[in-house]
C-alpha positions as CSV (number, residue, x, y, z in Angstrom):
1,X,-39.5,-0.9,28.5
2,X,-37.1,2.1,28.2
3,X,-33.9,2.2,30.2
4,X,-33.3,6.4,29.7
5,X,-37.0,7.0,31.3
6,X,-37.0,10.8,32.5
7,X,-41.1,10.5,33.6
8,X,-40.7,11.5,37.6
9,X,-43.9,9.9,38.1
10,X,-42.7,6.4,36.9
11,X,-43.4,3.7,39.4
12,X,-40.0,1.9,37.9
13,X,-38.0,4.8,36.8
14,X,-39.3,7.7,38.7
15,X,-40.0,8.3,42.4
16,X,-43.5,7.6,42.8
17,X,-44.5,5.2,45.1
18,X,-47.7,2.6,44.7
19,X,-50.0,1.1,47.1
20,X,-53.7,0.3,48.1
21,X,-55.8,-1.4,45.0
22,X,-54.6,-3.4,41.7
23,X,-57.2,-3.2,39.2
24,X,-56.6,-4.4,35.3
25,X,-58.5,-3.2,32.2
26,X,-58.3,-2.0,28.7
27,X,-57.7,0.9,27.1
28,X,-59.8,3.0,25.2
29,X,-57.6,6.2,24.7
30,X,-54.4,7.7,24.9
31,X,-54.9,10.8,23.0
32,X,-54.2,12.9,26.1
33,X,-50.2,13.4,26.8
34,X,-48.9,10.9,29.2
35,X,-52.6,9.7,30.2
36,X,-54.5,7.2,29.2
37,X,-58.2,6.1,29.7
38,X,-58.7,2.5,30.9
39,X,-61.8,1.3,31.0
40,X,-62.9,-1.7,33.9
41,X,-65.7,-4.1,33.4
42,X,-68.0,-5.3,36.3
43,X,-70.9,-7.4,37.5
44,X,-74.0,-6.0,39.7
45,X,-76.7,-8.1,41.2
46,X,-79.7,-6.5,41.7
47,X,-81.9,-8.8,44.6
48,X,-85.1,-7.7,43.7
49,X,-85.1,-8.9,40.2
50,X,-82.7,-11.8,40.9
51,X,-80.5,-10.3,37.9
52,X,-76.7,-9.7,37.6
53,X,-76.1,-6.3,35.1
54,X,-72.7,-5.1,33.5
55,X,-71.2,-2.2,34.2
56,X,-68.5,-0.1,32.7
57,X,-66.4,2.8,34.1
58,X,-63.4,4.6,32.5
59,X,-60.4,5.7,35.0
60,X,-57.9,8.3,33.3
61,X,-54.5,6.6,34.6
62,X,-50.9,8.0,34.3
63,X,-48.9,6.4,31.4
64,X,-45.2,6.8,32.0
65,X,-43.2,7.2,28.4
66,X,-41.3,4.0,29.2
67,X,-44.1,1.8,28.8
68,X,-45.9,2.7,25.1
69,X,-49.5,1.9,26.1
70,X,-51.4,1.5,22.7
71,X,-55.1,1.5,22.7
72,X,-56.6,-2.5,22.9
73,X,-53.8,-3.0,25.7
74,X,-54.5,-5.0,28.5
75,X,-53.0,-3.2,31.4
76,X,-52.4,-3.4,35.3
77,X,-52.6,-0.3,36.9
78,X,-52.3,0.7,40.9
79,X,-53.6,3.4,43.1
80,X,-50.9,6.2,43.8
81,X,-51.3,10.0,45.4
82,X,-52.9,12.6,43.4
83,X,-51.1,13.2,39.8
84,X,-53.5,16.1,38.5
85,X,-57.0,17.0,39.4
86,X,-58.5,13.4,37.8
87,X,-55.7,11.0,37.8
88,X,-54.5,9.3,41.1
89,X,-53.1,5.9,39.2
90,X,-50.6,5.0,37.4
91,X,-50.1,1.7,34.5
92,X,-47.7,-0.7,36.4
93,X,-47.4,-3.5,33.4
94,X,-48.5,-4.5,29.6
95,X,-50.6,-7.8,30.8
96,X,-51.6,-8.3,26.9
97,X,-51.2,-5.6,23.9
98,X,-53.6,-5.8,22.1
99,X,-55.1,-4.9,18.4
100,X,-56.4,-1.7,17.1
101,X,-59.9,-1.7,16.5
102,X,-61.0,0.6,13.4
């Protein structure tokens, strides 16, 4: 991480504050400025066929500049208030970085 972070919406740097859910996933994009796309995996059971299904959804997070998400990235983000109209978390840590898949 950066020491000379000037991202007010920093959970380390800045003077947003986290709380409520901790989710973890991997991300798929960062092409947007200071967001990036973070895709979670899950597990449904569905009773009447006695079958579990995956699912996948894709949350738009807030990536401060101090931490220099790259896509492949294993990341923890949390929940935070509302940073634009679609984004209301922000990346807390780098669990894993991970390769870029071409």
């Amino acid at each position: 991480m950066v020491d000379d972070c000037k991202d007010k919406n920093c959970p380390v740097h800045g003077n947003i504050g986290v709380h409520g859910m901790k989710k973890t996933g991997k991300v798929i994009s960062t092409k947007m400025k200071r967001t990036a796309v973070v895709e979670l995996d899950s597990v449904k059971y569905f009773p009447k066929y006695k079958r579990w299904a995956k699912r996948k959804s894709k949350v738009p997070v807030h990536n401060p500049d101090c931490m220099k998400v790259m896509v492949g990235d294993i990341v923890t983000f949390k929940e935070s208030r509302k940073i634009s109209k679609t984004k209301a978390w922000v990346i807390t840590e780098i669990n894993k970085k991970g390769e870029v898949e071409q």
